[in-house]
Structures are given as structure tokens and as C-alpha cells.
C-alpha positions in Angstrom: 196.9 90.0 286.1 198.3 86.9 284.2 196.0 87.9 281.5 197.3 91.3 281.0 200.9 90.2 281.4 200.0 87.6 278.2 198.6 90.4 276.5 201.4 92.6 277.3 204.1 89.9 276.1 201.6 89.2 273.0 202.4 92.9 272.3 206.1 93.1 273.2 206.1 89.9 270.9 204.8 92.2 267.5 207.1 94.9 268.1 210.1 92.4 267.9 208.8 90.7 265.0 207.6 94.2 263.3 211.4 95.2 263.2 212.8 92.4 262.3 210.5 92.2 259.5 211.0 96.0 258.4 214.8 95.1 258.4 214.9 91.5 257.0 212.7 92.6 254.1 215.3 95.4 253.1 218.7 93.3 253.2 217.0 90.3 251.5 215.1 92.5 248.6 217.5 95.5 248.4 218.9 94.6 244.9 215.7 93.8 243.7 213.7 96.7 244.5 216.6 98.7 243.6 217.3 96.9 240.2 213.4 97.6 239.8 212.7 93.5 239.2 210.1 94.1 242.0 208.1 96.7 243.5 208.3 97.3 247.2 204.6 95.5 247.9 205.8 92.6 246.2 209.2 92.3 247.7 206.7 92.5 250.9 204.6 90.2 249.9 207.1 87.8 248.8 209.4 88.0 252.0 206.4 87.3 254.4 205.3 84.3 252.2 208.9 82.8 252.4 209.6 83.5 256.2 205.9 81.9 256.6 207.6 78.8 255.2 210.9 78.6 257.1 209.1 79.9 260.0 206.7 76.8 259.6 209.2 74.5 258.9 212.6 74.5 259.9 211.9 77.6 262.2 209.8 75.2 264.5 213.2 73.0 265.3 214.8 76.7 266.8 211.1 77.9 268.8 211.1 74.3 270.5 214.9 74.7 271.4 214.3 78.4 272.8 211.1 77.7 274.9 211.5 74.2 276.2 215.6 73.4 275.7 217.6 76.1 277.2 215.4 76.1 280.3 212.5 74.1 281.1 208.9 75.5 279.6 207.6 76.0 283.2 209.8 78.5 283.9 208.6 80.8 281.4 205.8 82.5 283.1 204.2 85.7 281.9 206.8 87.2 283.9 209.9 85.8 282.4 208.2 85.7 279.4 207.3 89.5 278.9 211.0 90.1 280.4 213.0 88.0 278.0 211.0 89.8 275.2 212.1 93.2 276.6 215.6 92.4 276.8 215.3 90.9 273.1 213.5 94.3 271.9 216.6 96.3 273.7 218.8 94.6 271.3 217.3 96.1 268.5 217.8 99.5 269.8 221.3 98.9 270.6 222.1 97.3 266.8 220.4 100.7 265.3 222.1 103.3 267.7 225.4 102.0 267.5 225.1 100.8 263.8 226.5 97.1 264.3 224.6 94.1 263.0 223.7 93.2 266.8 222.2 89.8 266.9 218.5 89.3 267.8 218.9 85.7 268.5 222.0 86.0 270.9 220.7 88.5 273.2 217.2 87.1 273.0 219.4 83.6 274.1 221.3 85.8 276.7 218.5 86.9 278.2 217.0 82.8 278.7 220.5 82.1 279.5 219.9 85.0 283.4 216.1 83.3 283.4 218.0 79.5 284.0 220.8 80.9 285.9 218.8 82.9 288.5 216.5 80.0 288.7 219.1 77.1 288.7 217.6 75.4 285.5 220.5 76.1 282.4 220.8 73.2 280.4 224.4 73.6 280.4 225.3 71.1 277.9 223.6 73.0 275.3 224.6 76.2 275.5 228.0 74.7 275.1 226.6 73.6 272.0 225.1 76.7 271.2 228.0 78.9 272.0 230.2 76.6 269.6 228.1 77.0 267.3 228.1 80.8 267.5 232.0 80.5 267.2 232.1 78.3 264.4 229.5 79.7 262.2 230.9 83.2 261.5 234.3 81.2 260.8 232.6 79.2 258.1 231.3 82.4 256.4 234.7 84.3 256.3 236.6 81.3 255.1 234.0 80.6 252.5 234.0 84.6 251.7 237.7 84.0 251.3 237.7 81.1 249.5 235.1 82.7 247.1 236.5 86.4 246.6 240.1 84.6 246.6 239.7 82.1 243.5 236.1 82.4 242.1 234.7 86.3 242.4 237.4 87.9 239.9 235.8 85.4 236.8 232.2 85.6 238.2 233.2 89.5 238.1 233.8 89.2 234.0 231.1 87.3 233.1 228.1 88.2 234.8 226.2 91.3 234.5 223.2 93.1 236.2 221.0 95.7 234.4 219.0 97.9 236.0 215.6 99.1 233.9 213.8 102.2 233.6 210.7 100.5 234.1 209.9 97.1 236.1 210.6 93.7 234.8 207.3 92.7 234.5 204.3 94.4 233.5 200.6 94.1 233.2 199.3 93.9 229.8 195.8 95.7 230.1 195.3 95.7 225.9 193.4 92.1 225.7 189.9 91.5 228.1 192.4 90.0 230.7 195.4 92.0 232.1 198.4 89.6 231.0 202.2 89.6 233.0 204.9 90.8 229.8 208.6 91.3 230.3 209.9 94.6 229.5 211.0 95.1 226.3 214.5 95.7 226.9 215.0 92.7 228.9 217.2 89.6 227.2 217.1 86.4 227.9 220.4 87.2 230.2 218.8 89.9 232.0 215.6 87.6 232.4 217.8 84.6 233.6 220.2 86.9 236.1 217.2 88.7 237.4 215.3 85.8 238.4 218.8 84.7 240.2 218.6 87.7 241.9 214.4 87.6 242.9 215.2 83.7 243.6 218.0 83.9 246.4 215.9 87.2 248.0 213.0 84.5 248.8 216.0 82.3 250.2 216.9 85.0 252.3 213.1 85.3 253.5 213.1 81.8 254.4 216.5 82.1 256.0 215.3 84.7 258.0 211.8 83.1 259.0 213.8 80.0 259.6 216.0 81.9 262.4 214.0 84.6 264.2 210.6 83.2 264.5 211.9 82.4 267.5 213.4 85.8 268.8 209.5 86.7 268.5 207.5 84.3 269.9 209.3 81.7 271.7 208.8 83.0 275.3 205.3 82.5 275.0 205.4 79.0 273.7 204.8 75.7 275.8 203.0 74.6 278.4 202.9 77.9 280.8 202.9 80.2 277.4 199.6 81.5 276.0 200.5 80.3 272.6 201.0 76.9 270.8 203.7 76.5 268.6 201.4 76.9 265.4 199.8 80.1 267.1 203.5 81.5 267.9 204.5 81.0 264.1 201.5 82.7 262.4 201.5 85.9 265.0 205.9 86.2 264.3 205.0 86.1 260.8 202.0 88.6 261.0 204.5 91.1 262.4 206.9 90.0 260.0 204.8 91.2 257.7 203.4 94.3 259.2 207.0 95.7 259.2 207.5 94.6 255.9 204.7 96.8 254.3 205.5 99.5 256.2 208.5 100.5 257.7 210.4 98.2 255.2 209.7 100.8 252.4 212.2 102.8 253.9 215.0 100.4 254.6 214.1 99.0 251.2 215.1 102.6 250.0 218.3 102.8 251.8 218.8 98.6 251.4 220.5 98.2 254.4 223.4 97.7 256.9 226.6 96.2 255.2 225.4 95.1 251.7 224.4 98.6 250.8 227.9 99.4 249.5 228.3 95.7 247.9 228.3 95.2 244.3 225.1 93.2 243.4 227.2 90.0 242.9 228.6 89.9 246.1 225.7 91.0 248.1 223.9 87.6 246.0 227.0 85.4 247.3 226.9 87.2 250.5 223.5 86.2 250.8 223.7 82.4 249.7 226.6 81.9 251.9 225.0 83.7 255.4 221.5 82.0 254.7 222.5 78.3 254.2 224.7 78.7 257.3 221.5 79.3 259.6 219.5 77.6 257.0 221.8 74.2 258.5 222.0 75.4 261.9 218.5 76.3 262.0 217.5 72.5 261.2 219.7 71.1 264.0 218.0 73.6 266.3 220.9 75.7 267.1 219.3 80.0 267.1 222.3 81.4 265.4 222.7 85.3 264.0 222.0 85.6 260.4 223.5 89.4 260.1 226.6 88.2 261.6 227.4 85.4 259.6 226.4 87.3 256.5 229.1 90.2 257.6 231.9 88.0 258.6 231.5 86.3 255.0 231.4 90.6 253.8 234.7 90.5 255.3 236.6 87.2 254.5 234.9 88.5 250.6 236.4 91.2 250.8 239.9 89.9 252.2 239.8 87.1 249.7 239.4 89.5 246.8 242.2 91.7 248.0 245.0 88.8 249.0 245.2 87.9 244.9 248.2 89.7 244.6 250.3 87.8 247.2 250.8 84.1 247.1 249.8 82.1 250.0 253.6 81.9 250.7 253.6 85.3 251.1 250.5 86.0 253.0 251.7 83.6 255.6 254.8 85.8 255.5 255.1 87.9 258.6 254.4 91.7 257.4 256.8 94.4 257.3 257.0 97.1 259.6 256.0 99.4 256.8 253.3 97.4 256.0 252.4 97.4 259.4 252.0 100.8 259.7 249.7 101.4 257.2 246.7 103.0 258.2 244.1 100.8 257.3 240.3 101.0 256.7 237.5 98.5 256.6 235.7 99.2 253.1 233.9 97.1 250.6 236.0 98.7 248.6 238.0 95.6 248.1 234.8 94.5 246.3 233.5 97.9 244.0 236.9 98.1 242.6 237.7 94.2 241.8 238.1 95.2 238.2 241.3 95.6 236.4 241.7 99.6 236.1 240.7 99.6 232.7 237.2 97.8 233.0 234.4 99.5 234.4 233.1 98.3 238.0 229.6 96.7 238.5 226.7 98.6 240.3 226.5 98.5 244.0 223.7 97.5 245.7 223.3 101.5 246.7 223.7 102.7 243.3 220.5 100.8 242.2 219.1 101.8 245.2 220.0 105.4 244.9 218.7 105.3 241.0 222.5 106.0 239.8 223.3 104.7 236.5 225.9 101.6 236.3 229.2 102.1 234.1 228.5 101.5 230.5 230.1 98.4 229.2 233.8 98.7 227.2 233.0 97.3 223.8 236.2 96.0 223.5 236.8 92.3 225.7 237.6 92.7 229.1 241.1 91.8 230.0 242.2 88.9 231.5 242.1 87.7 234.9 245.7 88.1 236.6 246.4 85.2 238.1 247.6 84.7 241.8 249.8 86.4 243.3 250.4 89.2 240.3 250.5 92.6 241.1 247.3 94.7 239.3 245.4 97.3 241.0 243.0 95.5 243.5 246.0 95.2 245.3 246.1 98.9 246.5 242.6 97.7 248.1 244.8 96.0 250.9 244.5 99.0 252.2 241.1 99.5 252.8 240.5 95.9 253.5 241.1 95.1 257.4 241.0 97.4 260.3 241.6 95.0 263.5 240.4 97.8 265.7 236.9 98.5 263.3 236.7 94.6 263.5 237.3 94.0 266.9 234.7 97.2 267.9 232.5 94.6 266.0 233.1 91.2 267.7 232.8 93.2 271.1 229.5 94.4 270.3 228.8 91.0 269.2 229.8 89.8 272.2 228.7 92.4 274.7 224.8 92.4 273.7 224.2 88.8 274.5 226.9 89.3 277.7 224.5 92.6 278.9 221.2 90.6 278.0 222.5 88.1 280.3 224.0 90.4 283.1 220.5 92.4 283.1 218.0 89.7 282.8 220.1 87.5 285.8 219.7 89.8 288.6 216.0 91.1 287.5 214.7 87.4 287.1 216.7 86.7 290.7 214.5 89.6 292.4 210.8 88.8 290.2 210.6 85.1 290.0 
């Protein structure tokens, strides 16, 4: 019987990992695949091989905290452990049904937190420090998001381009005895540079991501009454990483994904290096934190930042007026696609590549200046698709509510089982 409740968690354990991988691999190498810098087995390969590394490394600091921290390793019996998996699976479903980023690691947390209270063993004192985390963390992503879109995006904007090619990047060479690697022809020494920005902070991503959910995987299962050992737990999370990366990942990597579809390719790549270095950090300290929600609260402060240019800080801490108050407002990336002064063309969206739509040819005349603070100019109409506190605050429920339901379910089950 405890053998086929292993086995059964061993499984439950795969599927996790299998669509987590299928959806990691398409948020981290959307623009890639979709600027055609890499082909969808590569992107594949490439993503498994990073989240193999933060999975190994840093990852390890999050699997101990999950299966020995939160609650003692002997109470994770095949029981719990196939249990806590489940409730960590049903988070999945709920993210895709309903459409919100959902985080993995808080339910799968939620659903330790009803194993500790129904058998009297929470370590209290660190899900305080969990929790804070969980605050804090999406508040450093908007404010560096509006730091960012606010005083930095608009001349990032200007000066940096992203081509997308007929053909791929690189190429094999099959004229000589020995197949050689040759950029395309078309590619300049910018495009070369930019792309391999782009390829570069898709494998941070993957290592981000390996870093983080190893643990939503695997950790049940880990320890002293788990099947696994720690270096077991890492290489099967990864294995299923990978599965859903070369398979169900070709689709995602089609439709690229949740909230950075819409994104121009600049701000998805700041999107990215902001969200993975906040779990990156909090991964190392231990702390399982939700990469898709720190990535889309930085989205939104982006997005926010971009649009506030054409008010002064003076008057953004001005108390609105009724009319603008009853605006009827939107959340959009549009802030973001239409950063541009009216008369310069905007840069391709993450989708557009995606979608094989051709990006605006470039004016040959010099773009126009940047406006400076607090000017009026036309991103300013994008106030009005920036911020919809209902559409916002449907999101921080659901944020909230998963883990709370994981929690709520797993309590009273664990009470009557264990």
C-alpha cells in the first residue's frame, strides 16, 4: 500500500512538473521562437538545461524549506504527500480555467500550510516570513516596473530595435565535410548583439523558473519519510520539466503566453529580468515565492510608469477629478505597444512575432525627441487603458483565494486521513 501511494505521488509529481514545464518554456522563449532566433526544440532544450541548473542549485535552498521547514519531514507520509500534490495540481487547473497567473508555489504552500495546522506542527514563525515575503515581492516588481516605464523605457524605446528574420539566426552550413553554425545573412552586428540579449535572459528565465518550482513538484516526497532524496527529487522535476517542454510547450510557444503575449519585446525582456531576479533572491534565502505574479505586477507598475509621463509627480499625488474619476478604464498593455510619439512607428509585440505579423518599417527620418516629464504627447491618452482597480483587484483575489482554498481544502481532509 505505501508503495503504491509512492508510486502514485511519483506520478502526481510529473504531471505538476509536466505543466509547469509546458508553460515556463513558452513565457521564457516566446520572443525567441517567435523572432525565429531559436527553434522550438532548442528553446526546449535550452530551458530544461537552465532549470536543471537553478533546480540544482539555488532550487535546493526552496525543496529543503518546503519538505522539512514549514512542517516537520515526518509528517509527510505518502498520504500527505500524494494529497499536497493534488491540491498543488488543482492550482493549475484553476490558473488555466479562470485565465489568472495563479501561483503554483502558494497553493502548493497552502496546501502544507492545512497538513501543519490539522496536525499541530506549523512553523509559524516562518510563514510569517513567507507571507511577507509574498507581500513584498510583487511590490518590488511594480515599483521597479514604475521606476523603469516611468524614466528609462521611453529612451530604451528609441534606441533599441528587434528584427524578426525570414529564416533562423543560425544555420547549418552543410557545403564543407563538416556541417558548420553561420549567421544569417541579413543579420548585423546589432541584430546579432540584441538577439543574443534576447536568447540570454530566456535561459535566466529557465533558471529562474527551475530555481522556484522544483519544489512545487517534488518537495512532498523529499526527506526522511519521502521516497526521494533531494538529488533524486531534482532530476525527476526536471525530467517533467522537460517532457512538457518538448511537447505541450510547442503550443504555448505558439501562442507565447499569459500576459507578455501582448508586450512589446522590450518590455516583455525587462519584464523578465525584473520578475526572475526577484525569485532568483528569494529563491536563495529559501523563501518559494510566485514567479508569474511578480512578473505581472512589474507588467502593471510598466505599464503605469509608462503612462504617468505626462503628469508631474506633483500632480499624480494630486487627488483626481471627478471627471477623471469617472473614466471608464481598462487594463491593457496598451500603455506599452503605443509608447511611441504618434509619429514613430511602435515596436513588435511579443504576439506579432509569434503570430508571423511583420513589425512597422522604420521612418528614415530621426525619431523625435523624448518629451520630458510631465508634457502632454499621446501616451498620455493611454491613462485610459492603464488601471482598472476592479480587473486588478479580480487578480489579487485570485491570488489570494488559491492558496486560501488550498489551505481550507487540504485542512479538513488531512484532519480526517492522518
Amino acid at each position: 500500500m505505501v508503495t503504491l501511494l509512492a508510486a502514485a505521488g511519483v506520478l502526481v509529481a510529473v504531471f505538476v512538473g509536466f505543466n509547469i514545464g509546458g508553460s515556463s518554456t513558452g513565457v521564457a522563449f516566446g520572443p525567441s521562437v517567435g523572432s525565429r532566433l531559436v527553434r522550438k526544440v532548442t528553446a526546449a532544450t535550452l530551458f530544461t538545461g537552465f532549470a536543471l541548473v537553478g533546480a540544482w542549485t539555488v532550487g535546493r535552498n526552496v525543496i529543503d524549506t518546503m519538505s522539512t521547514s514549514i512542517v516537520p519531514a515526518a509528517q509527510f507520509s505518502p498520504v500527505a504527500s500524494v494529497g499536497v500534490l493534488f491540491f498543488t495540481g488543482t492550482s493549475l487547473l484553476v490558473s488555466n480555467l479562470y485565465g489568472v497567473p495563479a501561483s503554483t508555489s502558494m497553493t502548493a504552500v497552502g496546501a502544507i500550510v492545512g497538513l501543519g495546522l490539522a496536525t499541530g506542527t506549523l512553523n509559524e514563525a516562518l510563514m510569517f516570513t513567507i507571507v511577507s515575503a509574498w507581500i513584498v515581492a510583487p511590490l518590488v516588481g511594480f515599483v521597479c516596473g514604475a521606476v523603469v516605464g516611468r524614466y528609462v523605457y521611453p529612451y530604451l524605446d528609441r534606441r533599441i530595435a528587434f528584427t524578426r528574420f525570414d529564416s533562423h539566426l543560425i544555420r547549418l552550413d552543410r557545403s564543407g565535410t563538416v556541417p558548420r553554425p553561420r549567421f544569417n545573412a541579413n543579420a548585423s552586428a546589432r541584430d546579432i548583439v540584441g538577439s543574443a540579449t534576447v536568447v540570454l535572459i530566456a535561459c535566466y528565465m529557465g533558471f529562474s523558473a527551475g530555481a522556484s518550482n522544483a519544489a512545487n513538484a517534488v518537495a512532498p516526497l523529499v526527506g526522511t519519510e519521502g521516497p526521494l532524496t533531494v538529488d533524486q527529487g531534482v532530476l525527476l522535476a526536471v525530467f517533467a520539466f522537460g517532457l512538457g517542454g518538448f511537447t505541450i510547450a510547442r503550443r504555448t510557444l505558439d501562442t507565447v503566453g499569459d500576459d507578455i503575449t501582448e508586450l512589446p519585446i522590450l518590455a516583455a525582456l525587462i519584464v523578465s529580468v525584473v520578475g526572475g531576479t526577484i525569485i532568483t533572491v528569494l529563491s536563495t534565502l529559501g523563501i518559494p515565492a510566485s514567479l508569474a505574479v511578480s512578473t505581472t505586477c512589474c507588467i502593471i507598475g510598466l505599464g503605469w510608469g509608462r503612462a504617468s509621463r505626462a503628469a508631474t509627480v506633483v500632480e499624480l499625488a494630486t487627488p483626481a477629478s471627478r471627471q477623471e474619476q469617472e473614466l471608464d478604464l481598462d487594463v491593457s498593455t496598451g500603455a506599452l505597444v503605443t509608447s511611441r510619439a504618434e509619429d514613430a512607428p511602435t515596436s513588435p509585440t511579443v504576439g506579432d512575432l509569434a503570430r508571423g505579423e511583420a513589425p512597422p518599417e522604420q521612418p528614415d527620418e530621426e525619431l523625435p525627441d523624448v518629451p520630458e516629464i510631465g508634457e502632454k504627447e499621446p501616451a498620455e491618452l493611454d491613462r485610459r487603458s492603464l488601471f482598472d482597480p476592479s480587473a486588478v483587484k479580480r487578480i489579487a483575489m485570485l491570488w489570494v483565494l488559491t492558496p486560501t482554498l488550498a489551505v481550507a481544502g487540504s485542512y479538513p481532509l488531512f484532519l480526517v486521513v492522518l
